[in-house]
Legacy VTK file of the C-alpha trace (Angstrom):
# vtk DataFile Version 3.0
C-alpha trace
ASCII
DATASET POLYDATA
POINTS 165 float
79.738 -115.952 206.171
77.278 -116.143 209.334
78.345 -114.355 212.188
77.539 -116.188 215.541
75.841 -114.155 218.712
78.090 -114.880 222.075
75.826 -117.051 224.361
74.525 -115.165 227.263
73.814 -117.596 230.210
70.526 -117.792 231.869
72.406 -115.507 235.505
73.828 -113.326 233.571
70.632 -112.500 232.087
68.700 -112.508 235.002
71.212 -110.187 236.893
70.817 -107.790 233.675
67.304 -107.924 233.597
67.107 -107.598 237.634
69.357 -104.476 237.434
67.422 -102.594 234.982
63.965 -103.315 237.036
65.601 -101.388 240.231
63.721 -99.192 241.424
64.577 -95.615 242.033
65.442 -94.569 245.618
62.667 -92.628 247.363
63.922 -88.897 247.995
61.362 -87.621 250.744
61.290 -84.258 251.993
59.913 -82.663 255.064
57.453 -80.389 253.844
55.653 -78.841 257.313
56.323 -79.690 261.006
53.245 -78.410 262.763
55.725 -77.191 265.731
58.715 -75.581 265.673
60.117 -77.676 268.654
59.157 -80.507 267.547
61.638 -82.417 265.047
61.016 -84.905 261.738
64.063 -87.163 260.795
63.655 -89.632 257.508
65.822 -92.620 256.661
66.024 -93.994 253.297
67.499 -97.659 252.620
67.558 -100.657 250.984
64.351 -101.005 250.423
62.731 -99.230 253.704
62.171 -95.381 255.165
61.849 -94.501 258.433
60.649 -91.438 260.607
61.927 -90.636 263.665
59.488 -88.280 265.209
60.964 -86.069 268.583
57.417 -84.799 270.014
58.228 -81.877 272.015
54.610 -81.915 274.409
53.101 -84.883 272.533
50.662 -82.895 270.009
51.686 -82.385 266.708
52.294 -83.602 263.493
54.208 -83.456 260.032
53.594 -83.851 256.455
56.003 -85.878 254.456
56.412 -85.552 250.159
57.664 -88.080 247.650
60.099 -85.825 245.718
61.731 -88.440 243.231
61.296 -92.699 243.113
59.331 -94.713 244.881
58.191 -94.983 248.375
60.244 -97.970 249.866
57.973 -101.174 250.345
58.366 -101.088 254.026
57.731 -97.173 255.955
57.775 -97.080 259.929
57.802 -93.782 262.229
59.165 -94.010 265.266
57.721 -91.299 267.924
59.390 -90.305 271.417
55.876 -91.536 273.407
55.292 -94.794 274.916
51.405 -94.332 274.535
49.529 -92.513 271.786
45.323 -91.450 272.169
45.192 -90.934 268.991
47.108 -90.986 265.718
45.840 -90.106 262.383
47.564 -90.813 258.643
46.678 -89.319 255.428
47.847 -90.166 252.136
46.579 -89.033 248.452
44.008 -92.435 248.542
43.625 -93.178 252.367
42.624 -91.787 255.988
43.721 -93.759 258.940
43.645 -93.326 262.536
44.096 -95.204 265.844
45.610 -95.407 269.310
48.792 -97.154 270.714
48.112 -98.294 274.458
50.540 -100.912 274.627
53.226 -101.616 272.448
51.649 -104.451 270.564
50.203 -104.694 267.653
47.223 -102.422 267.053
44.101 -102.154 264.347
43.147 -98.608 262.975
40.341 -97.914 261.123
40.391 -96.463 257.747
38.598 -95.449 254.517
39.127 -94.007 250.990
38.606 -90.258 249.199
35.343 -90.206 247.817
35.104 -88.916 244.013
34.942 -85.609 245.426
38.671 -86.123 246.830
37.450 -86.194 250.457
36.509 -88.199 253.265
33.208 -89.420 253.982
33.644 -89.398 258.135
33.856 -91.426 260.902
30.744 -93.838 260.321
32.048 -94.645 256.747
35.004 -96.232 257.494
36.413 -99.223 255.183
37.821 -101.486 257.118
40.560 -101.770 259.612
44.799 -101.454 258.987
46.832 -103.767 260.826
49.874 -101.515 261.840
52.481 -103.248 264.384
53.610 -101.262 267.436
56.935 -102.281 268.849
58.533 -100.808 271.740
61.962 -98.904 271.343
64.270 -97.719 273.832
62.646 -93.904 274.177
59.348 -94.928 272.794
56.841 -96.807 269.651
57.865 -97.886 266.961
54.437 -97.756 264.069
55.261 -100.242 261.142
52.685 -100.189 257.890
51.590 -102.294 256.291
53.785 -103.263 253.349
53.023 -101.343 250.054
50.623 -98.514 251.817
52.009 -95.880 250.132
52.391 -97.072 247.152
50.286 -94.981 245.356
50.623 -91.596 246.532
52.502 -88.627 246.555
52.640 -87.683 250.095
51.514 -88.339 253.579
50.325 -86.763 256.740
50.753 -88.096 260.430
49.641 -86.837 263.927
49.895 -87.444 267.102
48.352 -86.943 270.152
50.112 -88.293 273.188
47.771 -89.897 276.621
49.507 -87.478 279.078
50.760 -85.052 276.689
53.895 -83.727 278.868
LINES 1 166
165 0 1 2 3 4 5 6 7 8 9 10 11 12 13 14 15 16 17 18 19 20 21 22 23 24 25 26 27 28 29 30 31 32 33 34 35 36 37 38 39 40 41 42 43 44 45 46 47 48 49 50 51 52 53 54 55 56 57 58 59 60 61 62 63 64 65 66 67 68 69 70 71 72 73 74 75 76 77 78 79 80 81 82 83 84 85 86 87 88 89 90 91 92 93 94 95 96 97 98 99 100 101 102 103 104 105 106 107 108 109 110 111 112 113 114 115 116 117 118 119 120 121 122 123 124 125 126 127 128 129 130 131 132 133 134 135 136 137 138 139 140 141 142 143 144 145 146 147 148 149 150 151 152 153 154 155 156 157 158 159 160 161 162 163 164
């Protein structure tokens, strides 16, 4: 006697299939906020993180750490200035900076550790990042490129704010 195998449709198997590809969600911690004043929020969902950055005199900068998962496809910080000098991000492959003088869409240059681990300086640079600036009610909002952090562990950002207050 031959036993017959229920038929699995072809949704069905796709939801399966989809379900078990999920990725983990990201759990990021705060690992150092360069001032005490100053104060580091993260948001994790469906599919995107944010940082809300309150700048208490508009220099400073924190350092954020992939505990468990993935980092979500899309990241964004949002900082409490309407104008920034100069910003700088680090991650384990990349070095990034650039200045918000308008909220619009702004080009930072970048480049990638050497074999040594480090940076090579500011006439080495790789290329440029196109990072969108939008304007928010009390300030900028920076959104990456989608996938940037893909490959690391962790990431640095600072700020320094045009008038500083």
């Amino acid at each position: 006697m031959t036993r017959q195998l229920p038929k699995i449709t072809l949704q069905a198997a796709f939801w399966f299939v989809s379900l078990c590809l999920q990725a983990t969600p990201a759990e990021i911690d705060i690992t150092k906020v360069e001032k005490a004043k100053d104060k580091v929020i993260v948001e994790v969902e469906a599919g995107q993180a944010g940082f809300t950055v309150i700048s208490s005199d508009g220099i400073g900068g924190f350092k954020a750490t992939l505990k468990s998962g993935q980092w979500p496809r899309d990241m964004s910080i949002i900082i409490n200035r309407k104008t920034l000098e100069n910003f700088g991000l680090t991650t384990d492959r990349i070095w990034a900076t650039g200045q918000v003088k308008f909220a619009t869409n702004c080009w930072c240059a970048f480049q990638f550790r050497n074999r040594e681990g480090r940076f090579d300086g500011d006439e080495y640079k790789a290329g440029t990042l196109h990072i969108k600036a939008k304007e928010t009610k009390d300030g900028v909002e920076l959104v990456f490129p989608r996938n940037l952090f893909s490959d690391t562990k962790q990431l640095t950002f600072s700020w320094i704010d045009f008038y500083r207050r």
